[in-house]
C-alpha positions as CSV (number, residue, x, y, z in Angstrom):
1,X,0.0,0.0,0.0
2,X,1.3,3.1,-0.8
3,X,1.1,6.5,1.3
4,X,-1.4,8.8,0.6
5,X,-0.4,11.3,-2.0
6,X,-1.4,15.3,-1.4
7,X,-3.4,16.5,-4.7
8,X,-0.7,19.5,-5.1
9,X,1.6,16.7,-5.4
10,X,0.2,16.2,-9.6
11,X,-0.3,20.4,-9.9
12,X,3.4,20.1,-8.6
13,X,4.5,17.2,-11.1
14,X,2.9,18.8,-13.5
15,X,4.6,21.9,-13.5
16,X,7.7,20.5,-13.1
17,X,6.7,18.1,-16.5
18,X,5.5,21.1,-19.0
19,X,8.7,23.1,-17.6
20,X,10.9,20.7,-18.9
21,X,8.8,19.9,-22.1
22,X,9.4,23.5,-22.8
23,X,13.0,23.4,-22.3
24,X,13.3,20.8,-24.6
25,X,10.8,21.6,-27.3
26,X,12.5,25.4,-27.1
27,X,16.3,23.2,-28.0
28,X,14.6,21.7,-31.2
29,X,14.9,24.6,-33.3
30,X,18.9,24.8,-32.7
31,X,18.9,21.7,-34.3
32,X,17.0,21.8,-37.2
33,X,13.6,19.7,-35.9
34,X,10.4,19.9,-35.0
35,X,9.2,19.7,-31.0
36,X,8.4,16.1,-32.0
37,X,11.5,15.2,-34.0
38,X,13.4,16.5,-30.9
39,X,11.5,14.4,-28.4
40,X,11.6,11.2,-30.7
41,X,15.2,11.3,-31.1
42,X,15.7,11.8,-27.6
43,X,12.9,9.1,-27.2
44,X,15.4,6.2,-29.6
45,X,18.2,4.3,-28.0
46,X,21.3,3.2,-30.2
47,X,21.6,-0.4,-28.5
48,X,17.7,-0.8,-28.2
49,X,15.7,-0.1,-31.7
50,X,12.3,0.8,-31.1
51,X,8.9,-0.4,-33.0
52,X,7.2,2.8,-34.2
53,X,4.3,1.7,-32.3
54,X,5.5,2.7,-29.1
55,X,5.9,5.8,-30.3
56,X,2.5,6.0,-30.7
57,X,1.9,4.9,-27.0
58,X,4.4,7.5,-25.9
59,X,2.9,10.3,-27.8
60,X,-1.0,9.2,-27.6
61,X,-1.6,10.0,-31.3
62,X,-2.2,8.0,-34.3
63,X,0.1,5.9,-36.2
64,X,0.0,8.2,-39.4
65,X,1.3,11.1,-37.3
66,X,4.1,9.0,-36.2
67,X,5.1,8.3,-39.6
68,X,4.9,11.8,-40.4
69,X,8.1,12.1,-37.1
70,X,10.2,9.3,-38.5
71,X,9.8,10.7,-42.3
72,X,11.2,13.7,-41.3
73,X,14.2,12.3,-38.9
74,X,14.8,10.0,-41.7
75,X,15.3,12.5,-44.3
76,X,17.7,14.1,-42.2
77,X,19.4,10.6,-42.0
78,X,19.1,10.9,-38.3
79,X,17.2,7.3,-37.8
80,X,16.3,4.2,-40.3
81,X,13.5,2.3,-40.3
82,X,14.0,-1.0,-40.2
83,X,11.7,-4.7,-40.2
84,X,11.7,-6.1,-37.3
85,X,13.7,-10.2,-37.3
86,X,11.4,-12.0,-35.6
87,X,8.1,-10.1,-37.0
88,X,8.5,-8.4,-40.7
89,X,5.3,-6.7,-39.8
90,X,6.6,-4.3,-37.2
91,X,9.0,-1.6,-38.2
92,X,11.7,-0.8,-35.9
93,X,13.1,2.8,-35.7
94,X,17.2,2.4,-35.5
95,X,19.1,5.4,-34.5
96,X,21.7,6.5,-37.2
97,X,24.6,8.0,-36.2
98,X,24.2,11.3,-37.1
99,X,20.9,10.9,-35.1
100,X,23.4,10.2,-32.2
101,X,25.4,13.0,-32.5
102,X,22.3,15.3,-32.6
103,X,21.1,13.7,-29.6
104,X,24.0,13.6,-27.8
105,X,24.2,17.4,-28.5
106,X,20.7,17.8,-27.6
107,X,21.2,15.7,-23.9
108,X,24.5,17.9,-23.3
109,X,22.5,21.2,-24.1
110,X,19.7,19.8,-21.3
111,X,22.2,19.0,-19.0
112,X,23.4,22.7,-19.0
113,X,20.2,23.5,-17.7
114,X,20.4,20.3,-14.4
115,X,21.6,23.1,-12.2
116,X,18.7,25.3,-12.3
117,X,15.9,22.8,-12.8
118,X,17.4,20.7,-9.8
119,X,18.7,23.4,-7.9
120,X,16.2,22.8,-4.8
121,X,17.6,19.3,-4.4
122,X,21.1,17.9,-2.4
123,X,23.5,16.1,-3.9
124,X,21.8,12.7,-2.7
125,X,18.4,14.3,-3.8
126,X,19.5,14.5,-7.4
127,X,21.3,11.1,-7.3
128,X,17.7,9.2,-5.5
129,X,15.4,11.5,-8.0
130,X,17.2,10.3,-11.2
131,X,16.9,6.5,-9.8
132,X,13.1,6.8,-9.7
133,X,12.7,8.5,-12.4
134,X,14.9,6.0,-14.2
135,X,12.6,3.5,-12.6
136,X,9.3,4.9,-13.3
137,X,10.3,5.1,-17.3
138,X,11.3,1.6,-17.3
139,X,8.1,0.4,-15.4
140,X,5.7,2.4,-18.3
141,X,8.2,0.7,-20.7
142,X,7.0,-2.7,-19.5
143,X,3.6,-1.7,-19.4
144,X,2.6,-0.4,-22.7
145,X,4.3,-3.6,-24.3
């Protein structure tokens, strides 16, 4: 059983959410994408592909919009889309790496900005918040497979 969690603890998370969307969303432009472009590349993993379904999980839209993402990262050579081994059905979405570089440049221009978005927190703060948060990704991971 978990504790009881105050209501201001979601106007709170929330805040905290759309403040960093807009942080990242405002980056895209220095590189050339679109807000969703920016947060699907962050969104792809070099040693894990991902189907472009998930995307659609992730992003709560329709499939054609998703294409409409990877098109436009693909033009830019930034990802491949690839089949899938065991299933030719599902297309997985591969980084490239030029897709790397532009998201390592995107993750080191967000990380210029840890100082003031985790400013409130300690040392061991920052260190337990990125563990849950790390945990929480990989548990809506699991469950939207």
């Amino acid at each position: 059983m978990h504790a009881q969690i105050p209501h201001t603890f979601y106007l709170s998370l929330l805040e905290f959410l759309l403040n960093s969307k807009h942080y990242i969303l405002s980056l895209s432009n220095n590189h050339d994408l679109t807000p969703m472009q920016a947060m699907t590349l962050l969104l792809t993993r070099a040693d894990e592909p991902r189907p472009m379904n998930s995307f659609c999980h992730m992003f709560n839209c329709d499939a054609s919009n998703v294409t409409g993402i990877i098109d436009g990262l693909e033009q830019k050579g930034l990802v491949s889309r690839r089949e899938n081994p065991a299933d030719r059905r599902i297309k997985q979405i591969h980084l490239e790496p030029a897709g790397q570089r532009v998201q390592d440049a995107l993750v080191s221009e967000l990380s210029r900005n840890d100082n003031s978005v985790l400013a409130p927190l300690s040392d061991a703060e920052v260190q337990q918040f990125v563990h849950l948060i790390q945990k929480l990704a990989r548990g809506n991971e699991v469950a939207a497979n």
